[in-house]
Structure formats: C-alpha cells, structure tokens
C-alpha positions, 0 to 999 in steps of 0.5 A: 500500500502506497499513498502520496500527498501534496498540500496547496495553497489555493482554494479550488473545487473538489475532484475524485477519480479511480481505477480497479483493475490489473497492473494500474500504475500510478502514474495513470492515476496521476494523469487523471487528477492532474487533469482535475487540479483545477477543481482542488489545490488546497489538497491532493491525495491519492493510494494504491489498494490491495483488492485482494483478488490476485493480481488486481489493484485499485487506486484512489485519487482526489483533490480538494477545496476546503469549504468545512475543516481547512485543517490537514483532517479533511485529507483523502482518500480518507480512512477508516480505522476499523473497517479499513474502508476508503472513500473520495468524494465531491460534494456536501452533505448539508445536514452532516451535524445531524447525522453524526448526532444519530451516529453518536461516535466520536469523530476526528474531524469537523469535515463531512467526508467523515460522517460520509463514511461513518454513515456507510459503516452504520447504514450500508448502501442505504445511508445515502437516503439519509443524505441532504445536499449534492455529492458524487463518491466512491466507497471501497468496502473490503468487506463486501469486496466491492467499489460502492459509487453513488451520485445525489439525486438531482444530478448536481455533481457529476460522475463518470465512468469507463469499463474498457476490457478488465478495468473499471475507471471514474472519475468527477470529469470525462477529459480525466478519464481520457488523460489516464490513456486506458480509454480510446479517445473515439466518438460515440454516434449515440452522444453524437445524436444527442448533442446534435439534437440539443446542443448536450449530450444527454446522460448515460450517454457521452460524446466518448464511446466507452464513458458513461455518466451515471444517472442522477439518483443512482448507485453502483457495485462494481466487483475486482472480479466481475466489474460492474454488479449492479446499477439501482436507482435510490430516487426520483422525483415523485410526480404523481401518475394518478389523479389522486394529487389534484386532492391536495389543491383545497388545503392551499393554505396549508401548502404554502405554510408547508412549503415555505417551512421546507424552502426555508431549512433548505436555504439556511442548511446551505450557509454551512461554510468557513469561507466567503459566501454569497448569493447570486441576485438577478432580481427575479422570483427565485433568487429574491426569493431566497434572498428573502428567506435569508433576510427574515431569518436575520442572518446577519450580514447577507451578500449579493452579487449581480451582473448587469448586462449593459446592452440591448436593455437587457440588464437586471441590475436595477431590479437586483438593486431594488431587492438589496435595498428592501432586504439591505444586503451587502449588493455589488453590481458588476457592470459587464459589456458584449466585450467582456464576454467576448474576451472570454469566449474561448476560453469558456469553450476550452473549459468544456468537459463536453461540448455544450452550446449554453455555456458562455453566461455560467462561465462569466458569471462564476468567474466575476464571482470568484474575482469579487472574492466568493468562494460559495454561491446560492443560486436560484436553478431548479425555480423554472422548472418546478414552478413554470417559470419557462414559457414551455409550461405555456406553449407545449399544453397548447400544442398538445391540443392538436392531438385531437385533430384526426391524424390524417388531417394534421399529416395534410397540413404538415405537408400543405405546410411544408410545401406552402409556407415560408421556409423558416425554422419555426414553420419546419418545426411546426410541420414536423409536430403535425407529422408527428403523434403529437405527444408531450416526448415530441414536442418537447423535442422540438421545443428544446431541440436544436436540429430536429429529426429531419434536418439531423439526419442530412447532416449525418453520414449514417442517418438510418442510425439516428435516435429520434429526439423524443426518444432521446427524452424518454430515456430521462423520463420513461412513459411509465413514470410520466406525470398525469398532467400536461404542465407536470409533464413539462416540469417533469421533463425540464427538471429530468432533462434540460436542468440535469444535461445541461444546466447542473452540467454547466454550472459544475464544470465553470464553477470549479473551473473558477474555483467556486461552489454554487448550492441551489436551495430551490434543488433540495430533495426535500422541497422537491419531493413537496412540490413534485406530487401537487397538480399543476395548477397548484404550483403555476397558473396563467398570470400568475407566475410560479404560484406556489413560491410566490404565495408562500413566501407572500409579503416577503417577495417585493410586488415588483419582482413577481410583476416583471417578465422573465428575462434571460441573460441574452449573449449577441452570438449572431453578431459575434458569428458575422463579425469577431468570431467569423474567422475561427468559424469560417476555418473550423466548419469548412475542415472537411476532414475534422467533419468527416471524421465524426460521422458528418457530411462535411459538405452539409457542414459548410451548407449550414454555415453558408445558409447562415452568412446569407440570412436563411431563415430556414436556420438559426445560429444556434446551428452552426454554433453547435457544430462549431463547438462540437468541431471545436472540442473534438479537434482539441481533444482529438476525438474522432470516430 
C-alpha cells in the first residue's frame, strides 16, 4: 500500500477519480487528477489498494477545496480505522451535524467526508437516503469486496465512468478519464445524436464511446472480479401518475405554510461554510426569493452579487438593486459589456468537459464571482422548472391540443405546410409536430431541440442510425413514470432533462473551473419531493407566475419582482458569428476532414454555415454554433470516430 500527498495553497473545487483493475500504475492515476487540479489545490491525495483478488489493484485519487475543516483532517482518500474502508468524494452533505448526532461516535474531524463514511459503516448502501445536499463518491468496502459509487439525486455533481476490457475507471470529469490513456479517445454516434439534437449530450450517454455518466439518483457495485454488479436507482422525483394529487389543491393554505417551512431549512442548511459566501441576485422570483428567506431569518450580514448586462436593455441590475435595498444586503453590481464576454469566449469553450452550446453566461458569471472574492454561491436553478417559470409550461399544453385533430388531417397540413409556407425554422418545426403523434416526448423535442429529426439526419453520414429526439427524452423520463398532467409533464421533463444535461452540467464544470461552489436551495430533495406530487395548477397558473413560491413566501417577495417578465441573460452570438468570431468559424466548419471524421457530411457542414452568412431563415445560429463547438472540442481533444 502506497499513498502520496501534496498540500496547496489555493482554494479550488473538489475532484475524485479511480481505477480497479490489473497492473494500474500510478502514474495513470496521476494523469487523471492532474487533469482535475483545477477543481482542488488546497489538497491532493491519492493510494494504491490491495483488492485482494490476485493480481488486481485499485487506486484512489482526489483533490480538494476546503469549504468545512481547512485543517490537514479533511485529507483523502480518507480512512477508516476499523473497517479499513476508503472513500473520495465531491460534494456536501448539508445536514452532516445531524447525522453524526444519530451516529453518536466520536469523530476526528469537523469535515463531512467523515460522517460520509461513518454513515456507510452504520447504514450500508442505504445511508445515502439519509443524505441532504449534492455529492458524487466512491466507497471501497473490503468487506463486501466491492467499489460502492453513488451520485445525489438531482444530478448536481457529476460522475463518470469507463469499463474498457478488465478495468473499471471514474472519475468527477470525462477529459480525466481520457488523460489516464486506458480509454480510446473515439466518438460515440449515440452522444453524437444527442448533442446534435440539443446542443448536450444527454446522460448515460457521452460524446466518448466507452464513458458513461451515471444517472442522477443512482448507485453502483462494481466487483475486482466481475466489474460492474449492479446499477439501482435510490430516487426520483415523485410526480404523481394518478389523479389522486389534484386532492391536495383545497388545503392551499396549508401548502404554502408547508412549503415555505421546507424552502426555508433548505436555504439556511446551505450557509454551512468557513469561507466567503454569497448569493447570486438577478432580481427575479427565485433568487429574491431566497434572498428573502435569508433576510427574515436575520442572518446577519447577507451578500449579493449581480451582473448587469449593459446592452440591448437587457440588464437586471436595477431590479437586483431594488431587492438589496428592501432586504439591505451587502449588493455589488458588476457592470459587464458584449466585450467582456467576448474576451472570454474561448476560453469558456476550452473549459468544456463536453461540448455544450449554453455555456458562455455560467462561465462569466462564476468567474466575476470568484474575482469579487466568493468562494460559495446560492443560486436560484431548479425555480423554472418546478414552478413554470419557462414559457414551455405555456406553449407545449397548447400544442398538445392538436392531438385531437384526426391524424390524417394534421399529416395534410404538415405537408400543405411544408410545401406552402415560408421556409423558416419555426414553420419546419411546426410541420414536423403535425407529422408527428403529437405527444408531450415530441414536442418537447422540438421545443428544446436544436436540429430536429429531419434536418439531423442530412447532416449525418449514417442517418438510418439516428435516435429520434423524443426518444432521446424518454430515456430521462420513461412513459411509465410520466406525470398525469400536461404542465407536470413539462416540469417533469425540464427538471429530468434540460436542468440535469445541461444546466447542473454547466454550472459544475465553470464553477470549479473558477474555483467556486454554487448550492441551489430551490434543488433540495426535500422541497422537491413537496412540490413534485401537487397538480399543476397548484404550483403555476396563467398570470400568475410560479404560484406556489410566490404565495408562500407572500409579503416577503417585493410586488415588483413577481410583476416583471422573465428575462434571460441574452449573449449577441449572431453578431459575434458575422463579425469577431467569423474567422475561427469560417476555418473550423469548412475542415472537411475534422467533419468527416465524426460521422458528418462535411459538405452539409459548410451548407449550414453558408445558409447562415446569407440570412436563411430556414436556420438559426444556434446551428452552426453547435457544430462549431462540437468541431471545436473534438479537434482539441482529438476525438474522432
């Protein structure tokens, strides 16, 4: 046994990697949490473990961003003494003090990986229900003789994986897997698929043929000697499949008492830090709602942070400010232009664990944040989608209504549409609805989605192999778990696919990039297990945006804020993409050989490209943009078919 240790100086976010197998070296585990220093300089660790199964080795590695315990304690991969079991792990768990009341043994540090694994000795695999927060970790058990990997129940912190011939791997970061060298650095048309058709590659999948994530709410076994034993579920959303729920709307009153209860304990939970922390303040429902929660529970001194989009009418900073001023927070206001995100653009793309178009605006955002001195953030994610905060909650329930219009009428104006109207991305993907079944997975699909079904398929060299997007989405949420009502259905399907793949993937990945912990209050499983079951109207209805946490948190929500309409962090890519950016647009998306070798038709590539130039509107930019992130991140990374 063979264990290494180099203490840091700085305070960046936490990392852990693994691998189980024959003859693993120690230099491969290096590799992986090299490629992972940025998210913990403060500490890195890594081990060697006998398994003993002869000839099988397993090493263990981690770097850490001290945000409870900064002393030496908070060390791993951490042991304990009497099992002489070893855990890394990513994350917090919120409520650690009391589960180490119910624990009742002594502990030797103040950090939370401690009760981690005193928790896994008391409960076994079932200590994870027990569990408040957000957390990605690896437990060897000598005992059982197995890998025990778990990942919380939203999908906040993510965890990869690899079994590649008689080695298994993991770790917080794909690119780490791909720097060990065990893993071919080849496509998978599958991801590939996925990312074309939302500009994300949707979870298990990944864009590296032999990695998988592993879902949120999910656990696994995996053997020295048999490899991956068991993948379970722990946890899902609990929306309602009968209608039974809409029985709770009556006790209004009550909801709102129990609800804002829950909101509040999930909000002061997550001020548990020894370092700076604030939260971020767009001057909308959900982050003022939080502020809110803070101020009536007379925490002393509250920060916030907001970014104020100077162009185009865009920014949030006077409405931020008018929060602040009613709850008297200690506000900044950091002014920020086209330019300022412009400067940052390739970097942002460079940070990318795997291609994604909407990453930009969480990049930025966490590293002014991390430049004003914050090391921990509350954010207000998870609001839109459990409470209709998105204009799909309006739209898709519409659309649905033309599942009645017999079949082969809907097909006749699809067609007439096609051939008639103008030829613009909103007229295709209308036509493309009527020629579908018209059901909540397709126009979700469409809704959300990037290149739809159609157009994909031109671009790919072997179409016959596409996935239809709704497909895509009914992996993430089956037709036997779906919700019993339509605007459920769209929470649903916001919070299990578009949040997880997209949203939480991003933020993860340029929050540690900065160096920075961001805890989302309106995720906590709790307050989610609340709200998921009660009908939709309970929660959101027409004129009456996100009902539920507006009624509950009543007074306290400035008449102003619940007034406004929605406005989202808008980024002028068209204008960059006709003028800055064009030149590294133009080089990358004429490369037939870059297209060519990742299963698209190079020609069809630059046809997208040139539609664009010329103002076709039968695209937006949000296609060649995915195919110049796409082309982009590959080349970097030399990932070919």
């Amino acid at each position: 046994m063979t264990s290494h240790q180099e203490p840091g100086d700085q305070r960046i976010m936490c990392g852990i990697a693994g691998i189980l197998g024959p003859d693993v070296a120690l230099g491969q585990l290096q590799n992986m949490v090299t490629a992972q220093r940025h998210r913990g300089p403060d500490d890195m660790g890594m081990e060697m473990l006998p398994t003993g199964s002869p000839g099988v080795g397993l090493a263990l590695g981690h770097t850490r961003l001290a945000i409870l315990d900064l002393s030496p304690a908070g060390h791993q991969p951490m042991r304990d003494p009497g099992s002489d079991r070893r855990v890394v792990y990513n994350g917090e768990i919120y409520n650690h003090l009391a589960i180490r009341k119910e624990l009742g043994v002594e502990f030797r540090s103040t950090c939370d990986t401690e009760t981690l694994l005193a928790a896994y000795g008391r409960w076994g695999r079932d200590c994870v229900e027990r569990f408040r927060g957000m957390f990605a970790f690896a437990i060897w058990d000598p005992i059982e003789q197995e890998l025990f990997l778990c990942r919380d129940r939203l999908g906040v912190k993510p965890l990869y994986y690899a079994k590649t011939g008689s080695r298994f791997l993991f770790a917080s970061e794909l690119r780490a897997i791909l720097e060990s060298g065990l893993v071919p650095r080849k496509l998978d048309r599958d991801g590939l698929d996925g990312y074309l058709a939302f500009g994300t590659v949707p979870e298990p999948l990944t864009i590296i043929k032999d990695i998988r994530l592993l879902p949120a709410g999910c656990w696994m076994r995996v053997s020295p000697v048999d490899g991956i034993r068991e993948i379970r579920r722990y946890w899902s959303p609990p929306y309602s499949t009968s209608s039974s729920s809409t029985g709770t709307d009556s006790r209004s009153r009550d909801l709102q008492g129990e609800f804002r209860s829950i909101f509040d304990e999930a909000v002061e939970c997550r001020l548990l830090s020894d370092v700076p922390l604030a939260v971020f303040l767009s001057g909308g429902i959900d982050s003022s709602a939080i502020v809110a929660a803070l101020a009536q529970a007379n925490h002393r001194s509250v920060r916030t942070l907001t970014l104020h989009f100077t162009e185009r009418g865009y920014g949030e900073g006077p409405f931020a400010e008018q929060v602040a001023a009613r709850f008297k927070t200690d506000h900044q206001t950091q002014p920020i232009t086209s330019d300022d995100l412009l400067s940052g653009f390739d970097d942002a793309l460079a940070a990318c664990d795997q291609p994604s178009i909407d990453g930009v605006n969480t990049y930025t955002v966490c590293r002014l944040a991390r430049e004003a001195g914050l090391t921990v953030a509350l954010c207000g994610h998870g609001g839109d989608e459990l409470f209709g905060g998105y204009d799909n909650f309006r739209l898709i329930p519409r659309v649905l209504g033309f599942a009645a219009v017999p079949r082969p009428l809907r097909r006749l104006m699809g067609r007439t549409l096609q051939t008639l109207a103008p030829a613009r991305v909103s007229t295709q993907k209308a036509a493309s609805l009527l020629l579908s079944p018209v059901d909540v997975y397709e126009t979700y699909a469409l809704a959300r989605g990037v290149f739809w079904d159609d157009v994909r398929s031109r671009l790919l060299d072997r179409p016959e192999e596409m996935i239809p997007a709704a497909r895509h989405i009914e992996s993430a949420v089956p037709p036997g778990e779906l919700a019993d009502d339509p605007l459920n259905q769209v929470s649903q399907l916001e919070l299990g696919f578009y949040l997880r793949n997209s949203l939480l993937r991003d933020t993860d990945v340029y929050s540690m990039v900065h160096g920075l912990e961001v805890r989302l209050p309106l995720l906590d499983h709790r307050l989610v297990e609340f709200a998921a079951p009660l009908s939709g109207r309970s929660k959101m209805a027409p004129g009456s945006p996100k009902r539920l946490l507006v009624q509950a948190m009543g007074s306290d929500l400035p008449a102003e804020v619940v007034r406004r309409r929605k406005q989202g962090f808008v980024i002028p890519y068209e204008v960059w993409m006709r003028g800055s950016l064009k030149p590294q647009l133009d080089q990358t998306l004429r490369d037939s050989d870059v297209a060519g070798g990742l299963g698209l038709r190079p020609d069809r590539v630059r046809g997208v490209w040139s539609d664009f130039l010329e103002g076709s509107r039968r695209i937006n930019m949000q296609h060649p943009f995915a195919l110049y992130v796409l082309l982009s991140w590959c080349s970097r990374h030399g990932v070919a078919l």
